[in-house]
VMD Tcl script that draws the C-alpha trace (Angstrom):
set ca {
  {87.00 -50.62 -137.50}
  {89.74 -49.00 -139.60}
  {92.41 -50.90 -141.45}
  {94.71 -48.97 -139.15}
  {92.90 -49.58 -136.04}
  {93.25 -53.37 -137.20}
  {96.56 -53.35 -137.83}
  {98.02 -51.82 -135.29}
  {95.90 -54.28 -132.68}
  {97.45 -57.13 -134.44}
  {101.00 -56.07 -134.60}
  {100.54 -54.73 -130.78}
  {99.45 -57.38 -129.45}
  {96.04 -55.32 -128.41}
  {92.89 -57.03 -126.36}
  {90.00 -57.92 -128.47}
  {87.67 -55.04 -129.55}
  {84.36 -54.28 -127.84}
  {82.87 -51.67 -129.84}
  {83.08 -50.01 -133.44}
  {83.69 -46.08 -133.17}
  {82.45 -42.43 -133.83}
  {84.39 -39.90 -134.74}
  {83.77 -36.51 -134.57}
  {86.48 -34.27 -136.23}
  {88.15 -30.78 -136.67}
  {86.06 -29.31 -133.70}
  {87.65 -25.64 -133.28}
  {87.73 -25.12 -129.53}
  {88.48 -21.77 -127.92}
  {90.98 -21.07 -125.35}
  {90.57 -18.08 -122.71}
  {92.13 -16.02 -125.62}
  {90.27 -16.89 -128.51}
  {92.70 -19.06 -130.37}
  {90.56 -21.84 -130.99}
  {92.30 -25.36 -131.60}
  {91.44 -28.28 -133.53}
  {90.26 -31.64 -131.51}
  {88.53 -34.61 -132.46}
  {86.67 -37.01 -130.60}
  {86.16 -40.44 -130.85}
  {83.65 -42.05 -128.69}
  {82.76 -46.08 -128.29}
  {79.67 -46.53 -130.82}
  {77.37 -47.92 -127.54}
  {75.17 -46.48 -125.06}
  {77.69 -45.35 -122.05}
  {78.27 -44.05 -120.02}
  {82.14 -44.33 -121.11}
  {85.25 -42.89 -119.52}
  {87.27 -40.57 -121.06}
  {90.99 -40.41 -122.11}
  {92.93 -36.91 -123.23}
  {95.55 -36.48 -125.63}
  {97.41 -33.52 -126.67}
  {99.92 -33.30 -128.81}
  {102.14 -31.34 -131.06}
  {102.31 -33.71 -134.14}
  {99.37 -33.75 -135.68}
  {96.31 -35.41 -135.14}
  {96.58 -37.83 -137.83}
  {99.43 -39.84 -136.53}
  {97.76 -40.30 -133.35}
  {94.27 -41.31 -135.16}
  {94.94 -45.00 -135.04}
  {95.95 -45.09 -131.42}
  {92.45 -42.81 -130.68}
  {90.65 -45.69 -132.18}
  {92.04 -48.24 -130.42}
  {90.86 -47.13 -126.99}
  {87.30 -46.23 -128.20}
  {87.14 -49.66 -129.47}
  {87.66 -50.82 -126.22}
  {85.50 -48.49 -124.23}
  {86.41 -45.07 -123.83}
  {85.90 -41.68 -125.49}
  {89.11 -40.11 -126.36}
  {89.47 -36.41 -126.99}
  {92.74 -35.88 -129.42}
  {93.92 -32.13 -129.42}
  {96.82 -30.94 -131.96}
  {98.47 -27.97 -129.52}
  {98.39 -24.16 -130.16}
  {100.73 -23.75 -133.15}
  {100.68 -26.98 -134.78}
  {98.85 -28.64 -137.24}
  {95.22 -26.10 -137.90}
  {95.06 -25.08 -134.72}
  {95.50 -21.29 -134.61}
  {98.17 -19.03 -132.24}
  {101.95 -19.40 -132.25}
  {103.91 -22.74 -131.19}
  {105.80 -21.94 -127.83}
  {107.06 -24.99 -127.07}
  {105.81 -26.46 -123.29}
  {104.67 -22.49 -122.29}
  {100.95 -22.37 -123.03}
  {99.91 -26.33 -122.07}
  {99.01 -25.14 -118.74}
  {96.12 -22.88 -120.01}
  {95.50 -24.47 -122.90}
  {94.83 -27.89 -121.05}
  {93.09 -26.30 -118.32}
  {90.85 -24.58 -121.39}
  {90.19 -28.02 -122.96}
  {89.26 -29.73 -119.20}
  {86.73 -27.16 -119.24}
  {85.23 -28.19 -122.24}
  {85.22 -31.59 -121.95}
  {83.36 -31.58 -118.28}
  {80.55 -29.17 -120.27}
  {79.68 -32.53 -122.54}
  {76.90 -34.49 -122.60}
  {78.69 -37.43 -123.18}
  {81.34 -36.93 -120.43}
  {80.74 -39.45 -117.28}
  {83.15 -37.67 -114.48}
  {85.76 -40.36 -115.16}
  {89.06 -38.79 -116.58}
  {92.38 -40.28 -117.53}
  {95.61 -38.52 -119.49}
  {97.86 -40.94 -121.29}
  {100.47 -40.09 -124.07}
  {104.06 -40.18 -124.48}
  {107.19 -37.58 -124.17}
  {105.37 -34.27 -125.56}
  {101.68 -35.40 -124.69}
  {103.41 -36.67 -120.84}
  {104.76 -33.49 -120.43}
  {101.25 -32.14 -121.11}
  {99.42 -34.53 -118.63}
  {102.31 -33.02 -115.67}
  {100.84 -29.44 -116.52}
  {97.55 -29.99 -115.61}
  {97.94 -33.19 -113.38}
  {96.45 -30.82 -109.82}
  {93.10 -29.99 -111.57}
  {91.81 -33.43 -112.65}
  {88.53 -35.55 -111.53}
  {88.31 -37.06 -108.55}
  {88.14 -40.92 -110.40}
  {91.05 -39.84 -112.70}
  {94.58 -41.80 -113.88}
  {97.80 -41.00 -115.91}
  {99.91 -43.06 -118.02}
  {103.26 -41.02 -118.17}
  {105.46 -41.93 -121.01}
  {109.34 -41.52 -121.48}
  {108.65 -37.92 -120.02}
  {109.28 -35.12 -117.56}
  {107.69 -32.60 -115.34}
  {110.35 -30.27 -115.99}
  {112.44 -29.43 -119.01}
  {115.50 -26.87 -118.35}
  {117.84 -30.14 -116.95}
  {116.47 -31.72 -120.43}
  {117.53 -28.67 -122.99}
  {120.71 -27.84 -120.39}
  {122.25 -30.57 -118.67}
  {124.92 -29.71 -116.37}
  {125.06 -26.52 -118.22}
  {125.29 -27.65 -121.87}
  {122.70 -27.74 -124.93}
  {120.92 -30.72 -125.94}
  {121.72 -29.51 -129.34}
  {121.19 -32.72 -130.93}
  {117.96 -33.29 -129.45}
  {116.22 -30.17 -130.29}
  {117.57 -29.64 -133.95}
  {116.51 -33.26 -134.45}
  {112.77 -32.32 -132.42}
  {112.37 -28.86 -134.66}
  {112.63 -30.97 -137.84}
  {109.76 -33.09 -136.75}
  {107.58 -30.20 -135.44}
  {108.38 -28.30 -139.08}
  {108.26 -31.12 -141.20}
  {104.57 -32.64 -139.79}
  {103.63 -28.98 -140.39}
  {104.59 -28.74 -143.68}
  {104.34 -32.38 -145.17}
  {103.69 -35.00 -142.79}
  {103.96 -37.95 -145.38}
  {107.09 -36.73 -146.59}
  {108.44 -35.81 -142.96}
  {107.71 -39.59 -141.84}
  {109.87 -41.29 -144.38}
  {112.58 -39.00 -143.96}
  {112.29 -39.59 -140.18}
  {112.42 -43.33 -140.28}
  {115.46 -43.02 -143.44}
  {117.89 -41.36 -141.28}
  {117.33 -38.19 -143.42}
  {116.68 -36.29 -139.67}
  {120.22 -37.10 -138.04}
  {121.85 -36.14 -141.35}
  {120.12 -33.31 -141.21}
  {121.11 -32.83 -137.75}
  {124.60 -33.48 -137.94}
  {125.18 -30.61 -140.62}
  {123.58 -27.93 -139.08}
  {124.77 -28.56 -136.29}
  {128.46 -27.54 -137.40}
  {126.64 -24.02 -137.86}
  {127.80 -20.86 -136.33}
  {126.53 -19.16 -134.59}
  {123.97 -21.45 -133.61}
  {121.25 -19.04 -133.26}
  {121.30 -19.65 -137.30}
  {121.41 -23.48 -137.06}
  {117.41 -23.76 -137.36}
  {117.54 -22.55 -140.95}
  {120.32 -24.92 -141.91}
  {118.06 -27.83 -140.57}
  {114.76 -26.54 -141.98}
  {115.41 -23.81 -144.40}
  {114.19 -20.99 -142.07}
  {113.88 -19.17 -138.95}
  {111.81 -20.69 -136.40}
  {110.25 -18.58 -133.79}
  {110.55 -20.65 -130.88}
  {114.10 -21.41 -131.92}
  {115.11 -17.44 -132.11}
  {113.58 -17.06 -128.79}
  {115.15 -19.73 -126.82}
  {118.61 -18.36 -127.35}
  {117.15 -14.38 -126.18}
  {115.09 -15.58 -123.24}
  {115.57 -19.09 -122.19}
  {119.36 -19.57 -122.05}
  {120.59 -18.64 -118.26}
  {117.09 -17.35 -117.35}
  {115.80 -19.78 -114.62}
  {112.64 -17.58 -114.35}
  {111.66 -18.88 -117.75}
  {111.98 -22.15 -116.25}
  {110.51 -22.31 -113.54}
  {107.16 -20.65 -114.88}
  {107.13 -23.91 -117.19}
  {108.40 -26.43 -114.58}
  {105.58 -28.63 -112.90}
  {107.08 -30.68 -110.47}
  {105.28 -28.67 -107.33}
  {101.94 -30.42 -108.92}
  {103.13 -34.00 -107.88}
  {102.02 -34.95 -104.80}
  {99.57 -37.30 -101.94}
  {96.85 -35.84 -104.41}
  {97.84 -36.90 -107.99}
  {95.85 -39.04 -109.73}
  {97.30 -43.04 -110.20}
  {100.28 -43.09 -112.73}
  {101.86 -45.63 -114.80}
  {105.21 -44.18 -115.65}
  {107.04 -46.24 -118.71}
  {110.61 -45.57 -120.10}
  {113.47 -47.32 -121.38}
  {116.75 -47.35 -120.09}
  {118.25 -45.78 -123.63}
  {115.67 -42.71 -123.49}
  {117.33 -39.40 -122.83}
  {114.67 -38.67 -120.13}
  {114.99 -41.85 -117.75}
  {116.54 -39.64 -115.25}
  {113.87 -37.64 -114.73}
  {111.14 -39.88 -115.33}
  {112.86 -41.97 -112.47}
  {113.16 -38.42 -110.22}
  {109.23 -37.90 -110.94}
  {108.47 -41.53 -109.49}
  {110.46 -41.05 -106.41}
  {108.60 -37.94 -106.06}
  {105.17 -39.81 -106.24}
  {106.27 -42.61 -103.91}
  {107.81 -40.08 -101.41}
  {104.40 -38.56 -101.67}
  {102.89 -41.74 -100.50}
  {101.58 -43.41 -103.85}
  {102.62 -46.97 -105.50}
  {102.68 -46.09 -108.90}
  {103.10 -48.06 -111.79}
  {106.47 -48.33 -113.41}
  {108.17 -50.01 -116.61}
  {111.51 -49.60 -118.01}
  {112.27 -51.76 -120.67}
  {115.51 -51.79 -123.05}
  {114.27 -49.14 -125.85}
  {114.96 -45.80 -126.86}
  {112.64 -42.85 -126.95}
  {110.94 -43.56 -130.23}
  {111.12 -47.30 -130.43}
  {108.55 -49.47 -131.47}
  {108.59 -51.74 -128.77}
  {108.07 -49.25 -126.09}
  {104.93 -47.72 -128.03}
  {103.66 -51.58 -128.33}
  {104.19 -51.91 -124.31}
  {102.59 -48.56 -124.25}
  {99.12 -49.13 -125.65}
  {98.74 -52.41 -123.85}
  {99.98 -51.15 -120.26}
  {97.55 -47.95 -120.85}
  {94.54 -49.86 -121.77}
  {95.05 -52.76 -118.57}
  {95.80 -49.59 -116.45}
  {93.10 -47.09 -117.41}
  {90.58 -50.46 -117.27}
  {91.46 -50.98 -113.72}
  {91.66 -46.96 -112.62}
  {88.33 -46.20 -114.55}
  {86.50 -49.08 -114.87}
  {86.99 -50.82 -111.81}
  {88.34 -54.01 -112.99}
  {92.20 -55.07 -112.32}
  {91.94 -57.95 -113.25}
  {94.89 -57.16 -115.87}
  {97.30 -55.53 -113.62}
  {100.36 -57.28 -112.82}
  {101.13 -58.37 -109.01}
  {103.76 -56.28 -108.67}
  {104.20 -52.36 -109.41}
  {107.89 -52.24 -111.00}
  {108.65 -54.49 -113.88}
  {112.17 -53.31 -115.21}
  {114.32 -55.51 -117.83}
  {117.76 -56.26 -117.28}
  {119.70 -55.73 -120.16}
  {122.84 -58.30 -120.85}
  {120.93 -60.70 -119.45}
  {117.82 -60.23 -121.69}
  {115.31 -61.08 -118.49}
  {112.57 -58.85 -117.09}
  {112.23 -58.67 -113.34}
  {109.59 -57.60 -110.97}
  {109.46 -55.56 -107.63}
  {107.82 -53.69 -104.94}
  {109.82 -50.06 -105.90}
  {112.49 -49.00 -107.46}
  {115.50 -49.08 -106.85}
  {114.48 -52.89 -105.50}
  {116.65 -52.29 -102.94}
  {119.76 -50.09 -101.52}
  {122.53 -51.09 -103.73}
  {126.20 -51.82 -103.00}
  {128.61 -49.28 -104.20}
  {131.68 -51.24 -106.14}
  {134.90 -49.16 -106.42}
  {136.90 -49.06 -109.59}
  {139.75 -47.08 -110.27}
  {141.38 -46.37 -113.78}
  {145.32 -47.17 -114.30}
  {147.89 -46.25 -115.86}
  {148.41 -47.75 -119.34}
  {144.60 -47.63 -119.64}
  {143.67 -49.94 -116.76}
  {140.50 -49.92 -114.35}
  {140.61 -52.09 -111.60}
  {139.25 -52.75 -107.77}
  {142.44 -51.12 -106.21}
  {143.42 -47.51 -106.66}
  {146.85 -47.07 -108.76}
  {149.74 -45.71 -107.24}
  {150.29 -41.84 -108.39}
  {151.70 -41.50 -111.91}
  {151.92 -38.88 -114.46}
  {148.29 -37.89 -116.16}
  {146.95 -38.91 -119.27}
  {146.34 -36.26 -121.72}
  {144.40 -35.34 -124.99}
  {143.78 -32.49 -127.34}
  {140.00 -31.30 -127.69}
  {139.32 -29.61 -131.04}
  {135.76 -28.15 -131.39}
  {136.58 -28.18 -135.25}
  {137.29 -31.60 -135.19}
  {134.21 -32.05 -132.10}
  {134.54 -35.44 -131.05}
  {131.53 -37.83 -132.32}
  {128.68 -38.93 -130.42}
  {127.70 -42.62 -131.29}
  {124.53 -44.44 -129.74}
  {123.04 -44.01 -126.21}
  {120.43 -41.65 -124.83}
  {119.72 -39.46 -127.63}
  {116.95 -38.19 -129.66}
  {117.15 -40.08 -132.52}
  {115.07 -42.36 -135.17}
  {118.15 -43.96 -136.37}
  {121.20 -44.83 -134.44}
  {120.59 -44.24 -130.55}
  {120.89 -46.85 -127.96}
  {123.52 -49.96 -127.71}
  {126.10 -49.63 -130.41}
  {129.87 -50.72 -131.36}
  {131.68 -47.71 -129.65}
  {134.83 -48.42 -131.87}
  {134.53 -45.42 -133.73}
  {134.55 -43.18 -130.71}
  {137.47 -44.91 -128.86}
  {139.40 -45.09 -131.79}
  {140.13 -41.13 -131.89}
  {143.14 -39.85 -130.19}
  {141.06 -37.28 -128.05}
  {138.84 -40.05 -126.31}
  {140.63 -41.98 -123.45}
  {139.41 -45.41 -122.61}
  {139.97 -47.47 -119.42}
  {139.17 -51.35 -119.62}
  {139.42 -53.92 -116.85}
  {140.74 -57.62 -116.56}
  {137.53 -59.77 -117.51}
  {135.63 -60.42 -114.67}
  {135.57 -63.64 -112.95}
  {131.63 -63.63 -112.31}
  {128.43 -61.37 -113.42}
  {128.27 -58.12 -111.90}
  {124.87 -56.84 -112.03}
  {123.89 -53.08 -111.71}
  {120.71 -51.21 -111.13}
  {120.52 -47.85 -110.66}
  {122.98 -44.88 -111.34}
  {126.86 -45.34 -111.61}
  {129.12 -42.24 -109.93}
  {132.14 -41.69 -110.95}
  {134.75 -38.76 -109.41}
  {137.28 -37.50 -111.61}
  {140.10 -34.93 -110.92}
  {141.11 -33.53 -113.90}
  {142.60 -30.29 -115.30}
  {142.60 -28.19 -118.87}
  {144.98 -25.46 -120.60}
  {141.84 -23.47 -120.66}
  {138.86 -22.99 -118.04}
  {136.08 -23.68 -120.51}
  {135.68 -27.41 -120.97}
  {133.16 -30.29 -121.03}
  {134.02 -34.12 -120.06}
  {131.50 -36.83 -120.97}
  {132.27 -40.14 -119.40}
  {130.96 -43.35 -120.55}
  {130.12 -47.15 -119.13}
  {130.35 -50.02 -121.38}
  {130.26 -53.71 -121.46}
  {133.05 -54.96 -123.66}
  {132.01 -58.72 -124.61}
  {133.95 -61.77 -125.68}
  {134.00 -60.82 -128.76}
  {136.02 -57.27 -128.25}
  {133.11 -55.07 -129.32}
  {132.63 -52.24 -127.44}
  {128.64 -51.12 -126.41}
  {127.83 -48.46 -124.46}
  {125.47 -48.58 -121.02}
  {125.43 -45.51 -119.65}
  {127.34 -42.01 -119.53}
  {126.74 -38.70 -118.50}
  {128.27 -35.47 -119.14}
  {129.77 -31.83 -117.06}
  {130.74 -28.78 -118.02}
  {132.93 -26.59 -116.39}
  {133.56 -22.71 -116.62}
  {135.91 -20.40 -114.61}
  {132.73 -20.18 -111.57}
  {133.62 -23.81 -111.33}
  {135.30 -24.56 -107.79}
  {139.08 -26.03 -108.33}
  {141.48 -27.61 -106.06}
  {144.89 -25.51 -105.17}
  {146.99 -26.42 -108.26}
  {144.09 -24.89 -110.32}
  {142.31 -28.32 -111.39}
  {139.24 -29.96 -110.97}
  {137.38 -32.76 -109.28}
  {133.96 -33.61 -110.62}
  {131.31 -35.63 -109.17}
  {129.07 -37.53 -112.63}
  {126.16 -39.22 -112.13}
  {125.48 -41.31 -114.89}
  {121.97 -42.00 -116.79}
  {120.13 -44.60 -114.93}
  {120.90 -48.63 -115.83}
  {120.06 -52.59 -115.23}
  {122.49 -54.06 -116.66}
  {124.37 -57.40 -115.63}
  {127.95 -57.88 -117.18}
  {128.46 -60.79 -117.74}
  {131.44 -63.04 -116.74}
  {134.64 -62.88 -119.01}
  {133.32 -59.57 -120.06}
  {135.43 -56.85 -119.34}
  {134.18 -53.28 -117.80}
  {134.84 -50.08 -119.97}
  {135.21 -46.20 -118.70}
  {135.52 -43.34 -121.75}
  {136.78 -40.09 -121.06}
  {136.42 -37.35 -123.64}
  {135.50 -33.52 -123.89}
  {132.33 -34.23 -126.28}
  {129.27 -36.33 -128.19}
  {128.84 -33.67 -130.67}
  {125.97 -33.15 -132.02}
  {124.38 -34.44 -129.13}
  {125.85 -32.01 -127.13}
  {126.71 -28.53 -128.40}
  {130.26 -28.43 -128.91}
  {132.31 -26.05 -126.05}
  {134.04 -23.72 -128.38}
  {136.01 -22.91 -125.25}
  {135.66 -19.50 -125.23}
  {132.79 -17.15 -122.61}
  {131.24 -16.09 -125.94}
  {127.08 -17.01 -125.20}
  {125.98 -20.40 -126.51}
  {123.86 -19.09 -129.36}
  {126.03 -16.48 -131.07}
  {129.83 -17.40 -130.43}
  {132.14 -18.63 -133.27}
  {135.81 -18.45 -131.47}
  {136.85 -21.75 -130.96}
  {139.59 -22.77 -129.14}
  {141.45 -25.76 -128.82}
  {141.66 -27.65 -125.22}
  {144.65 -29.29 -124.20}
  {143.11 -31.74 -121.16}
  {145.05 -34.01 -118.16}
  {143.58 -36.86 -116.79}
  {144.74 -37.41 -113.55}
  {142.58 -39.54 -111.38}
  {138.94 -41.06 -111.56}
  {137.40 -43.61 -110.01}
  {133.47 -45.11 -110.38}
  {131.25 -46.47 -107.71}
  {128.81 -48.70 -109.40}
  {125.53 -49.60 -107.90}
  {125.73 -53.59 -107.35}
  {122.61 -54.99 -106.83}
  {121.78 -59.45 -106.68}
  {119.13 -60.25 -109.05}
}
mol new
graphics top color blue
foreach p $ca { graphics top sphere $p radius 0.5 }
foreach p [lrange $ca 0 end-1] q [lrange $ca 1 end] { graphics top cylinder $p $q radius 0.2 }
display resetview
């Protein structure tokens, strides 16, 4: 047993250990093209036979060393494989285009060893998830996944509703460069809020095709390419997207989240996808963020009760029922036969004038207006976001302070109002010029006047956009996926703005492509109408 391996099963609250551990390390495996990558195995230090669990990541091994341990020490051999590109293994990092092969390659392998029993499970989270989806049709027959704040697919994740996920992917390139380069230094400046400084600079480059050398200090391949190949080319896409592979013939899966990752969304699509297909799979979303420590905690001990009962036979550590979601506001956890738990009821609210929201739609009256500025972009705070400092549930105060983001705010409600699921909101809306985003945002204002964000979700609109006769728009959002229960005498909240910058790329409002324009033009936007159907569900 390590120090690490101790550790980290005391602070995670792991079961006891069975075994002490092997490892063997820096095993150069060939791919069908030669590039051979670097994998190490650690294997249960007792006669098996012992069931095997994959991981394969783009970090570095040594991160993921501890967490290897952990599940030998209770009983499985665990093959750990830094991706093509990263780390010492040899070829070029594409990002998400070669874990197909490559994880076909490394199946291969493993079902050639000695020590391999036929028993198969794939656990990891975001990066390593994506890499259990790309290979999820060609596993054993007595196989399981644990899918972790993830997606099959990742065009809606780099462009939603048309816009770059700028913030997330100058923020991920730092990491991928940085582990390269200097891992030790990389992980304080990570956990030091060095990344998101980092972050918010460069991204205030143009053009943007040159914002991966002001976050890292030079070009990076995968980075130059995206803006030639993958920007508008849905045949890029859809060569990398694996949702066809879900279906009545996917292993078990435990899919866990947290209702402030920036994937939930699709995590949430891929589950309906499994349960359409006839499976009960696993789920748990609890109030985290993508890289918090709580989630990873709930990760390790829902991945070792899970992979127990799919490989070993023995359940007696699963829960009794398959969704356990938490419910933030009121701090609880609740359990359920699916999710959603059950049809919710759609609650009408409609903003006012004077900066109202209430039950009853307002009678017409003149629109509300702003100026955007993409030199003065306006500031994303909190939520969904790629971040190791700052994402999630925050004071939005900064944000609705600014004359160029609009907030609605109702009376304070007489009772809880508890929602689960996504909220929709329709807004009509117009703008001096055709290019413009809007990014609407839920939150909970408490007794106490502080402002904290729930859930939002964000449009943008070009001249192929369809408009109503007088030239403006009406715009269906469907916001990130919440549990949330508002409590009574707080009030409801509704932002309207034309940015989170850098989350999203700023619109420079101009037709000049994402990754070389530098015009920017000023946005002159009316509010005229919106109103929000929130999914009410008893709890």
């Amino acid at each position: 047993m390590s120090v690490g391996s101790l550790v980290l099963a005391k602070v995670y609250n792991l079961p006891p250990r069975l075994f002490g551990t092997t490892r063997k390390r820096n095993i150069a495996l060939p791919m069908d093209d030669g590039v051979t990558l670097m994998t190490d195995v650690y294997s249960p230090r007792a006669k098996g036979p012992h069931p095997t669990i994959l991981m394969r990541l783009p970090y570095g091994r040594s991160g993921f060393g501890t967490v290897a341990e952990c599940y030998a020490e209770r009983g499985f051999n665990v093959v750990l494989q830094a991706c093509r590109g990263t780390e010492k293994s040899g070829g070029q990092f594409d990002p998400l285009v070669n874990e197909r092969a490559d994880g076909l390659a490394t199946l291969r392998w493993i079902r050639d060893q000695a020590w391999y029993d036929g028993r198969l499970g794939l656990s990891g989270p975001s990066y390593l998830g994506y890499a259990q989806w790309a290979i999820c049709d060609e596993l054993p027959e007595i196989s399981a996944m644990a899918t972790k704040v993830t997606s099959a697919e990742f065009q809606s994740v780099v462009f939603p509703s048309g816009a770059f996920h700028l913030g997330l992917w100058l923020s991920w390139l730092q990491v991928i460069e940085g582990l390269r380069g200097n891992p030790l230094k990389m992980t304080g400046t990570m956990f030091s809020g060095g990344v998101e400084k980092r972050t918010a600079k460069a991204a205030m480059t143009l053009p943007l095709l040159n914002a991966d050398n002001a976050a890292v200090g030079h070009d990076v391949p995968f980075w130059q390419s995206w803006f030639e190949n993958a920007i508008g080319n849905d045949d890029f896409w859809h060569a990398i997207d694996h949702r066809h592979r879900l279906g009545p013939k996917t292993p078990p899966n435990h899919f866990i989240s947290g209702w402030h990752d920036f994937m939930i969304d699709q995590l949430l699509r891929d589950y309906q996808t499994l349960v359409s297909a006839g499976h009960t799979p696993h789920l748990t979303v609890g109030p985290w963020t993508h890289i918090a420590n709580d989630l990873q905690a709930e990760s390790m001990r829902e991945t070792l009760v899970w992979m127990r009962a799919k490989l070993l036979g023995d359940a007696t550590g699963l829960r009794d029922k398959p969704v356990r979601i938490h419910i933030t506001g009121l701090g609880e956890w609740r359990e359920y036969d699916r999710y959603p738990p059950v049809p919710p009821v759609m609650q009408s609210w409609f903003i006012q004038p004077g900066g109202g929201l209430a039950p009853e739609p307002a009678a017409p009256s003149p629109p509300d207006r702003y100026r955007y500025d993409p030199a003065d972009p306006t500031p994303n705070i909190g939520g969904n976001m790629f971040a190791f400092t700052g994402a999630g549930p925050v004071d939005n105060a900064p944000r609705e302070s600014r004359t160029d983001v609009l907030s609605y705010t109702s009376e304070p409600l007489t009772e809880d109002l508890t929602i689960i699921g996504q909220t929709q909101v329709t807004l009509h809306a117009r703008a001096s010029i055709p290019h413009a985003d809007f990014f609407l945002r839920l939150c909970d204002v408490g007794l106490d006047g502080i402002s904290i964000n729930i859930c939002d979700g964000l449009i943008r609109v070009t001249p192929e956009t369809p408009v109503q006769a007088d030239g403006s728009w009406r715009l269906g959002f469907t916001l990130h996926a919440a549990a949330h229960s508002f409590r009574a005498g707080h009030r409801l909240r509704l932002q309207v703005s034309s940015g989170a910058h850098p989350r999203y790329a700023r619109n420079l409002g101009t037709d000049e492509p994402v990754g070389t324009a530098t015009t920017m033009m000023a946005n002159d936007v009316d509010i005229i109408d919106a109103s929000i159907g929130l999914p009410v569900t008893a709890v």
